[in-house]
N, C-alpha and C positions, 0 to 999 in steps of 0.2 A: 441405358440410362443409369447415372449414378444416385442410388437408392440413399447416400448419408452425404447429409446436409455439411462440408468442411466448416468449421470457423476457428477464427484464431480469436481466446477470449481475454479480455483485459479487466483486471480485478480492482477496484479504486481504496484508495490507501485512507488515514487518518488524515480530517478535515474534508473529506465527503458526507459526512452523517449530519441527519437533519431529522427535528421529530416528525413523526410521521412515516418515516423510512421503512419497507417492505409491507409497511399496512395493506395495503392493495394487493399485493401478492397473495400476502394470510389469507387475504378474503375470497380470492378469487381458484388457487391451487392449491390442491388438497397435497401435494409434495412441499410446495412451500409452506402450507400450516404444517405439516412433520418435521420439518426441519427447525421450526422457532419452537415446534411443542418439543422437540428434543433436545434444542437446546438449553430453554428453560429447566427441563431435567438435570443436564449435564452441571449449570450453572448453579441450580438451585436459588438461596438467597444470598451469593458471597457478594452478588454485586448492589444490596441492600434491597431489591426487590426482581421482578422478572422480567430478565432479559425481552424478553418481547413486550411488556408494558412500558420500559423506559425508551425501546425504539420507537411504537406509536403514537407515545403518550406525554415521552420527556419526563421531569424538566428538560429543557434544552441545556441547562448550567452542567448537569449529570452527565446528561448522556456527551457533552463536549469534552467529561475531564477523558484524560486516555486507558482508564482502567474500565473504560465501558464503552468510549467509542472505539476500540480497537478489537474486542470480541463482537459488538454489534454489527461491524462493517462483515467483518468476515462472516457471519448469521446471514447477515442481507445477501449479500451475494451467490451465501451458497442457494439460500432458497428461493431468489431470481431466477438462478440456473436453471435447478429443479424445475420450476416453476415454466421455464421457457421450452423446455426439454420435457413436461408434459403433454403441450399442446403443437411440438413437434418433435414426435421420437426418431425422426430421423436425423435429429442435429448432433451431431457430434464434436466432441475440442479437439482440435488435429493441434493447437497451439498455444500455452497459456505466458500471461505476463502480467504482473501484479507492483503495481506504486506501493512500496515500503509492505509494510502491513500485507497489504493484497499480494505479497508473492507467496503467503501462506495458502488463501482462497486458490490461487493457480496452483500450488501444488498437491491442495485434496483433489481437485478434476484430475491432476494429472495420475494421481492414484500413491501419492508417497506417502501419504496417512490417510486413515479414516477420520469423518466429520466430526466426532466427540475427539479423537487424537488432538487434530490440531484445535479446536475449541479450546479443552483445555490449556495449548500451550499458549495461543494469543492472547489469553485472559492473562497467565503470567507474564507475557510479555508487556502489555498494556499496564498490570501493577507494577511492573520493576520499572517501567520505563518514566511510570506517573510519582513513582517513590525516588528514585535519581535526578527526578526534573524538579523535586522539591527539596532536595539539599543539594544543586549545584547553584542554584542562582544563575540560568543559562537563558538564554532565546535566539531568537532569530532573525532575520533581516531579508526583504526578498530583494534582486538587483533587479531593474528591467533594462534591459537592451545590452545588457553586459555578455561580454562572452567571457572564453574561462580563464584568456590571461588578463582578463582587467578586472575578475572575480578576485584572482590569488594577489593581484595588486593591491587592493582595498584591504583582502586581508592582513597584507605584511605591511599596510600603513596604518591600521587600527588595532592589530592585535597587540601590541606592547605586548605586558607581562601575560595578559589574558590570553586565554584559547578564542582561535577563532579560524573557520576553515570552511571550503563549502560543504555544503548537507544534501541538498538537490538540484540535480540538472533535470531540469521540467519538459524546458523548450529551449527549441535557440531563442535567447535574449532575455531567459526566464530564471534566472540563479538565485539560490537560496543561500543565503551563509548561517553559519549555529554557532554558539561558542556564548561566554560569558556576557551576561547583558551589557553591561560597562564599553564590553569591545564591541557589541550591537551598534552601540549609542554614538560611537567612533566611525564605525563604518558607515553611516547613512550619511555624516559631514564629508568622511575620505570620496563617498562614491559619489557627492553632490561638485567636487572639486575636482572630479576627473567627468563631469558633465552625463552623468548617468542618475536615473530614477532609482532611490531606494525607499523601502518602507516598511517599518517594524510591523513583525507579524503577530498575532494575539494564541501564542501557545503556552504551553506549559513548562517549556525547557528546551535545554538545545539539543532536538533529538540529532543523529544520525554526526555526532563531534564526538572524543574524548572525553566528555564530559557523562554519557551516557556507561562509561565501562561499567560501573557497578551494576547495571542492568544486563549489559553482555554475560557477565559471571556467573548474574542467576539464570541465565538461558542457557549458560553452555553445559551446566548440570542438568539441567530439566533435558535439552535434545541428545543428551549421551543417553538418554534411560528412555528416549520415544521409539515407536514401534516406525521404524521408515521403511520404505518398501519403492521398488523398482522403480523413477516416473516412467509410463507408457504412454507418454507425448514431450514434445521439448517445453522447459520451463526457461525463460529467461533470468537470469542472476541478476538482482541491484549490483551487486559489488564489480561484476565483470563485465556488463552488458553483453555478457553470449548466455545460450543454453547451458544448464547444468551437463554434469555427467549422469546418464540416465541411470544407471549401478552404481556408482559412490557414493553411497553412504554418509561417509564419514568426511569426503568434502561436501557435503551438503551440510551438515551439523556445522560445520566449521564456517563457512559461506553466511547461514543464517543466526550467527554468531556475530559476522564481522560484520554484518548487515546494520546491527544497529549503531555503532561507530564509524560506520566510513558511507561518504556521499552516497546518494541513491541515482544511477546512474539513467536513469526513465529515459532522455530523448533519443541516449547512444542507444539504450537497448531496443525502443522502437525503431530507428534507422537500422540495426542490425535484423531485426525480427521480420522487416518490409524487403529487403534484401536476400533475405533466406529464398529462394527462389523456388523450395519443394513444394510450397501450397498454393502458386499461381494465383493468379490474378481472381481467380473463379471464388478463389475462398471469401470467406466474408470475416469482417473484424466485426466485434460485439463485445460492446463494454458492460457488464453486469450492475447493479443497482451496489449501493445508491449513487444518486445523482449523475452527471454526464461530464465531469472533470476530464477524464481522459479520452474522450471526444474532440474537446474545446484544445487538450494540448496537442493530438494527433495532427490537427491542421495544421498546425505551427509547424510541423513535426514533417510532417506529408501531405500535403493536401489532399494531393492523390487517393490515398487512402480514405473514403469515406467509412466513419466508425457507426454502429448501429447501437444508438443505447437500449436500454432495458429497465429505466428506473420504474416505470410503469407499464402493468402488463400492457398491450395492446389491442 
């Protein structure tokens, strides 16, 4: 009988966070209250009060901007984990992959930083990314039913002088584009003229475009100086949609660097990760708090694949 529970875990990105998020956890798992009561340490007051009061408490305006929902998502998830993994210590992560943001949350499971490591560097990522998205003048645009040569179509018929490129592949049919709001504003007419659903999204800036470099800059100082260490399970790459190198280092620095300028590549990387054929059918997929986003794209994705959330304990 095999004694540890296989799962492949899937980490949810920026625009999963809701108030209220991991409350239930706090309350119920004494590894999940350790994990927000250390975070709260780690974080202190830089994000103008305590990281665990803005996740269960809000405002929701705060905790939506990105210098707080992007260390809070990574908070939640980890102490879901925790949390899951108290009340079964046989479960183990044979496999992680993480939407934008959450491929940091997969690669603390997978062991390439410790919990206050990467804490501290999402915080910075969430500020440079919230401080870039406020002097580019950027947003977004989502496509529905668009695939990716009728995505690059729109954008070379909207973008004129402005930036404009895709940001995420979600689902088949599910395309994000980022770039200059002006070329947003273009492309929702371009992709109504070539018979396709679009519809401006309510962010802060055009994450995962050119538009975001000044953000990349201050990340790739911050992860030359992080303590990174072996993963000991496969991490899926946004930029490549395969697994990392489990020992390089210093492609990984450089990966989650390019991470914040170039597409997030989520459905190729789930179509790759369901195909890796080491963890059979047996394993189970489990999507960590908050909310059930990468459930609801997995269908699209795989049907096959049935995703087990975790936004609340059980």
């Amino acid at each position: 009988m095999n004694t540890h529970s296989a799962s492949v875990i899937l980490c949810p990105g920026q625009g999963a966070q809701a108030v209220g998020m991991g409350k239930a956890w706090y309350e119920m798992s004494d590894a999940a209250r350790a994990t927000f009561d250390e975070a709260d340490a780690v974080l202190a007051n830089s994000l103008g009060g305590k990281l665990s009061d803005l996740c269960f408490n809000g405002p929701a305006e705060r905790l939506n901007m990105t210098d707080v929902s992007q260390p809070a998502i990574y908070v939640c998830s980890i102490a879901c984990f925790r949390g899951v993994q108290e009340r079964d210590e046989s479960l183990q992560c044979s496999a992680a992959a993480g939407l934008s943001l959450g491929e940091y949350s997969a690669l603390h499971l997978a062991g390439a930083f410790e919990f206050a490591e990467g804490l501290r560097l999402v915080a910075l990522r969430g500020r440079c990314m919230q401080d870039a998205a406020e002097t580019s003048h950027g947003s977004m645009v989502a496509l529905i039913g668009a695939d990716e040569d009728q995505a690059m179509q729109v954008c070379r018929q909207a973008a004129e002088s402005d930036v404009l490129v895709p940001a995420n592949f979600n689902a088949p049919g599910q395309i994000v584009l980022s770039g200059h709001a002006s070329a947003c504003d273009r492309a929702v007419e371009a992709a109504s003229a070539l018979g396709l659903r679009a519809a401006a999204l309510s962010v802060a800036g055009a994450f995962h475009s050119p538009l975001m470099q000044a953000a990349a800059d201050q990340m790739a100082e911050a992860l030359a100086k992080a303590n990174l260490r072996r993963m000991q399970v496969p991490v899926w790459s946004n930029v490549t949609a395969r697994p990392h190198e489990p020992g390089n280092m210093e492609l990984l620095r450089q990966r989650l660097v390019e991470q914040i300028v170039k597409p997030v590549k989520w459905s190729q990387s789930c179509e790759d990760l369901v195909q890796t054929d080491q963890f059979g059918y047996e394993c189970t997929y489990r999507e960590l708090a908050p909310g059930s986003v990468l459930r609801g794209l997995m269908r699209r994705i795989d049907r096959d694949r049935k995703v087990i959330s975790h936004d609340q304990p059980e």
